[in-house]
ZAMARGU-4260 file (C-alpha; in steps of 0.2 Angstrom, whole numbers, plus 5000, padded with zeros to 4 digits):
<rodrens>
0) 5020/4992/5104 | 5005/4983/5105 | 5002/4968/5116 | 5007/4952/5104 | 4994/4943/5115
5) 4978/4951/5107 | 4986/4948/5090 | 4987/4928/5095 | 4973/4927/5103 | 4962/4934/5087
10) 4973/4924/5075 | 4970/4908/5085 | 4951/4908/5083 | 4954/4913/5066 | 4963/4897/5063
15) 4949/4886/5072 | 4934/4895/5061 | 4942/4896/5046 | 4951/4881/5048 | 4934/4870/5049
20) 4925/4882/5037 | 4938/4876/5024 | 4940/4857/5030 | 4920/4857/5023 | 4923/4866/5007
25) 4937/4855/5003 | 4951/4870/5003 | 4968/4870/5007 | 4970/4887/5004 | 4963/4900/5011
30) 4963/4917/5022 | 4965/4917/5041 | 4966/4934/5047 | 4965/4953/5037 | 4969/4968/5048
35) 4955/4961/5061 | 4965/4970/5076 | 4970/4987/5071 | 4985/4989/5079 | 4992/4971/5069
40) 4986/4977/5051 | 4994/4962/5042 | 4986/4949/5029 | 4987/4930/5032 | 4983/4918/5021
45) 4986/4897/5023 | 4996/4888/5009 | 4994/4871/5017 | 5004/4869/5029 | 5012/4884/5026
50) 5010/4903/5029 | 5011/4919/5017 | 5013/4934/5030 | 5010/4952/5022 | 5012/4966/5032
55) 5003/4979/5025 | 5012/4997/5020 | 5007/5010/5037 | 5019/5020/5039 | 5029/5014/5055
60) 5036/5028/5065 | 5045/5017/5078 | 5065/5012/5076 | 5071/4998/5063 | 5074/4987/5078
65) 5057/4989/5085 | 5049/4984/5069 | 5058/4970/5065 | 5055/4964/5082 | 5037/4966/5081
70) 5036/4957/5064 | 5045/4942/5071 | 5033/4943/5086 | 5020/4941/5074 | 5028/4926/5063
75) 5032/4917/5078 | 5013/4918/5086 | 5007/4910/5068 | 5019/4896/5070 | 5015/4894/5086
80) 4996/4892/5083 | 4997/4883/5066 | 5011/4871/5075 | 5023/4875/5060 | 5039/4880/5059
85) 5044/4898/5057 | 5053/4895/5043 | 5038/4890/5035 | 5030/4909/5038 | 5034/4918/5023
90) 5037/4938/5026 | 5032/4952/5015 | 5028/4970/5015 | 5015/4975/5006 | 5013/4990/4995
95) 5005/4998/4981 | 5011/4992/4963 | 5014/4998/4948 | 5018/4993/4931 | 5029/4976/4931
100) 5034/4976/4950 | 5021/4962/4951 | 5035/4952/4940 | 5049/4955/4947 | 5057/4944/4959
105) 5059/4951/4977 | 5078/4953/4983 | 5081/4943/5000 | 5069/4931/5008 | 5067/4918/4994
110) 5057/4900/4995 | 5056/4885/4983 | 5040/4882/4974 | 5026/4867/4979 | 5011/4861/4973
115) 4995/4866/4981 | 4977/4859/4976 | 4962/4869/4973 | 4945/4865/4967 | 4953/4846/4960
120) 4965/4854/4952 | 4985/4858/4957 | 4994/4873/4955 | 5013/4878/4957 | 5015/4892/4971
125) 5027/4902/4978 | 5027/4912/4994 | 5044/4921/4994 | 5050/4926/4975 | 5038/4935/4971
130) 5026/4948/4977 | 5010/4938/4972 | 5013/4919/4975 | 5008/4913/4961 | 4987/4909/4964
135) 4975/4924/4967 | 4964/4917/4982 | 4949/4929/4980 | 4947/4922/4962 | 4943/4906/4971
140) 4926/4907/4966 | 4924/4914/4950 | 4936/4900/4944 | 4924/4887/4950 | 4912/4895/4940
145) 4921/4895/4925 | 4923/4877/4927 | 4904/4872/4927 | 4902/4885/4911 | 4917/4879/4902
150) 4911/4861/4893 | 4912/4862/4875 | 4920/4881/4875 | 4931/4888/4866 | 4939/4899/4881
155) 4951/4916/4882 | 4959/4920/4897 | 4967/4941/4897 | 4979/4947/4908 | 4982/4929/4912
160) 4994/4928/4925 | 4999/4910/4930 | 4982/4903/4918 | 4974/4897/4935 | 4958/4902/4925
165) 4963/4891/4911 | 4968/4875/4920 | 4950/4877/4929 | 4941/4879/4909 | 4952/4865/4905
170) 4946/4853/4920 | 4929/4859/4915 | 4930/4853/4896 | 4933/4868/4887 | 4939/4862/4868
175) 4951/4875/4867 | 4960/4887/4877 | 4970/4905/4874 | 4980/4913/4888 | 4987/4929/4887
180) 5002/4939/4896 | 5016/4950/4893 | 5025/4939/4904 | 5037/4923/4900 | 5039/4921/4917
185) 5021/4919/4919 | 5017/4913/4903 | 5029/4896/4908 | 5020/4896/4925 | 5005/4892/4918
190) 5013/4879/4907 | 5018/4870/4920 | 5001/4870/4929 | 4994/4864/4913 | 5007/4851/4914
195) 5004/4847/4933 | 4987/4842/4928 | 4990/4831/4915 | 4982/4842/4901 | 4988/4842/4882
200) 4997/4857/4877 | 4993/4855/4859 | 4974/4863/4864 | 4980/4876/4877 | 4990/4889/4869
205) 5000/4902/4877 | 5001/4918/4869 | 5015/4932/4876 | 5007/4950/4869 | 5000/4966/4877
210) 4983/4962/4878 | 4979/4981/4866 | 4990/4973/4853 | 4981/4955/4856 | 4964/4960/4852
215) 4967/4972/4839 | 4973/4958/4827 | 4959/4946/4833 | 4946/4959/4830 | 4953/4958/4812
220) 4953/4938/4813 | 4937/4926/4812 | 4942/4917/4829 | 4928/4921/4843 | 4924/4913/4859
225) 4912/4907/4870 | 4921/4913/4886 | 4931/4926/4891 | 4938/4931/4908 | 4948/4948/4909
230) 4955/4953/4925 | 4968/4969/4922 | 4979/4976/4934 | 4972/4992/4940 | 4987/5001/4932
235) 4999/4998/4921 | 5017/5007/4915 | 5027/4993/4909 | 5039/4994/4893 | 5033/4978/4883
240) 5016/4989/4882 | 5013/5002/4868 | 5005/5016/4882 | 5002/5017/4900 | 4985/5005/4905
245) 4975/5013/4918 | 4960/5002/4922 | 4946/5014/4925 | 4951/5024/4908 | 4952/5010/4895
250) 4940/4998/4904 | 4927/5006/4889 | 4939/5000/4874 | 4945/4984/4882 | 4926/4978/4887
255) 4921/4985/4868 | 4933/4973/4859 | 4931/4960/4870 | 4913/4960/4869 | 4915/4960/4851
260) 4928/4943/4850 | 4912/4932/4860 | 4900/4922/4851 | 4883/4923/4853 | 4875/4919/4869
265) 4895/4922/4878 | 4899/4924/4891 | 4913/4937/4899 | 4918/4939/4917 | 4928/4955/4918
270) 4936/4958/4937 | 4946/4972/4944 | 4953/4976/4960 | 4954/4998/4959 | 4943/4999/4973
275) 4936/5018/4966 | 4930/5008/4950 | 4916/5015/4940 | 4909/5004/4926 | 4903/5017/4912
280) 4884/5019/4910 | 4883/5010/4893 | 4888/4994/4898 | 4878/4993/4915 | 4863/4985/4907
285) 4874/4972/4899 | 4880/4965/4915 | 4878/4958/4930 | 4887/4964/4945 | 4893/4948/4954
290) 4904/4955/4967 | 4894/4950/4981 | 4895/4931/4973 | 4913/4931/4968 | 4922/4935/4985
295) 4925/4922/4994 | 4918/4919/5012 | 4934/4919/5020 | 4940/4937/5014 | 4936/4951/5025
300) 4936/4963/5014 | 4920/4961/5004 | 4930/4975/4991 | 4946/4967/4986 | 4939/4965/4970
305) 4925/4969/4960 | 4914/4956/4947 | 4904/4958/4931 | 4896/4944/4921 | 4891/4950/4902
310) 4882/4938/4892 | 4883/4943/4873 | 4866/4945/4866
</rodrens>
């Protein structure tokens, strides 16, 4: 087992960089440490005051008992050097998902929800029910600049999962918002952000419906929009859909019809995280890749995600 020493020592100046980094930005939440030493390939990020610990799926050959002394190692040298308790370290394991495992609420460790701020807005999060806690933090970017585009829009949001997307369009004076899922318990979720940050409901609609089935009756309807954003899981199996969505496949279609639902002048951001993705040659010329942009400093890996920005002509 790998000395817990080099682990703390890394995490510690970590915590100081990143710690100063995000007291300048004006963030509260933010990523620490990603798999810096090899031999401790977990993923930390900062909740204020509180900690989301992900240890990422390897393959551990060593006994039960070994592992879970070494993760607790772990937990207990992030509450040390965050001076928190260790009951405010949130453990997960993290794997490769499919279809609505995303959704589904995690059996054993469990936490309550709280409010985190970002960009002047609040969101509801969760550490422990769920695999993903509620804000994706490598979005942290694109959503600011889907604030600054938003005034006077009329804004979608696809794939929405808790409408962090939308609160920020909303904050940013978008008229109208649409935001889309196949999930009612996300769909509720961003409800309540809305809610959180004061905004009327009777100009943010929440729409539960597989996005296929979504934009084949608006193609057929006059609504369009100023601004989209689209960012699909990678893959997709779940029963409330008609069909299996796999990202790198229907990315041609889904970009197609959403392109065709934007005004003149548009603008789309379309965001996945399949690190093998391949835009088709057709719609290269209509976009801009932004990934460089998009990632946010504090992630390591420059390839969680990848970025477009289409602007209709």
């Amino acid at each position: 087992m790998a000395d817990i020493a080099s682990f703390r020592n890394r995490f510690a100046k970590n915590v100081k960089h990143w710690g100063k980094w995000a007291r300048r930005q004006g963030i509260t939440c933010y990523r620490v440490y990603d798999r810096d030493v090899p031999e401790f390939p977990v993923i930390v990020d900062f909740y204020e005051g509180r900690v989301h610990l992900q240890e990422v799926a390897t393959g551990w050959m060593e006994s039960d008992e070994d592992h879970a002394a070494w993760l607790e190692a772990i937990r207990s040298a992030c509450a040390e050097v965050l001076d928190i308790d260790e009951s405010a370290v949130v453990l997960k394991l993290r794997q490769r998902q499919k279809g609505l495992q995303q959704y589904e609420k995690l059996e054993g460790e469990l936490s309550e929800d709280f409010v985190v701020q970002e960009g002047g807005n609040q969101f509801w999060v969760n550490l422990g029910a769920y695999l993903d806690t509620g804000l994706f933090l490598d979005h942290r970017n694109t959503r600011k600049r889907v604030m600054e585009e938003a005034k006077g829009k009329r804004f979608l949001n696809l794939f929405s999962y808790t409408g962090s997307f939308s609160v920020y369009a909303a904050a940013g004076g978008a008229t109208h918002t649409t935001t889309v899922d196949m999930s009612n318990t996300y769909l509720e979720w961003a409800e309540r952000n809305f809610a959180l940050n004061g905004m009327d409901p009777s100009r943010h609609q929440r729409v539960r419906a597989d996005v296929f089935e979504f934009l084949s009756e608006a193609l057929s309807e006059s609504t369009r929009y100023d601004l989209i954003v689209m960012d699909p899981p990678s893959f997709s199996n779940s029963k409330k859909m008609n069909g299996i969505l796999d990202i790198q496949r229907d990315h041609s279609w889904l970009l197609e019809s959403v392109l065709a639902l934007l005004k003149p002048g548009g603008v789309l951001y379309f965001s996945n995280n399949l690190r093998t993705f391949t835009l088709d040659d057709w719609l290269k010329p209509m976009c801009t890749d932004i990934s460089g942009q998009s990632v946010p400093e504090d992630f390591r890996n420059r390839k969680i995600h990848q970025c477009f920005r289409f602007v209709k002509a």
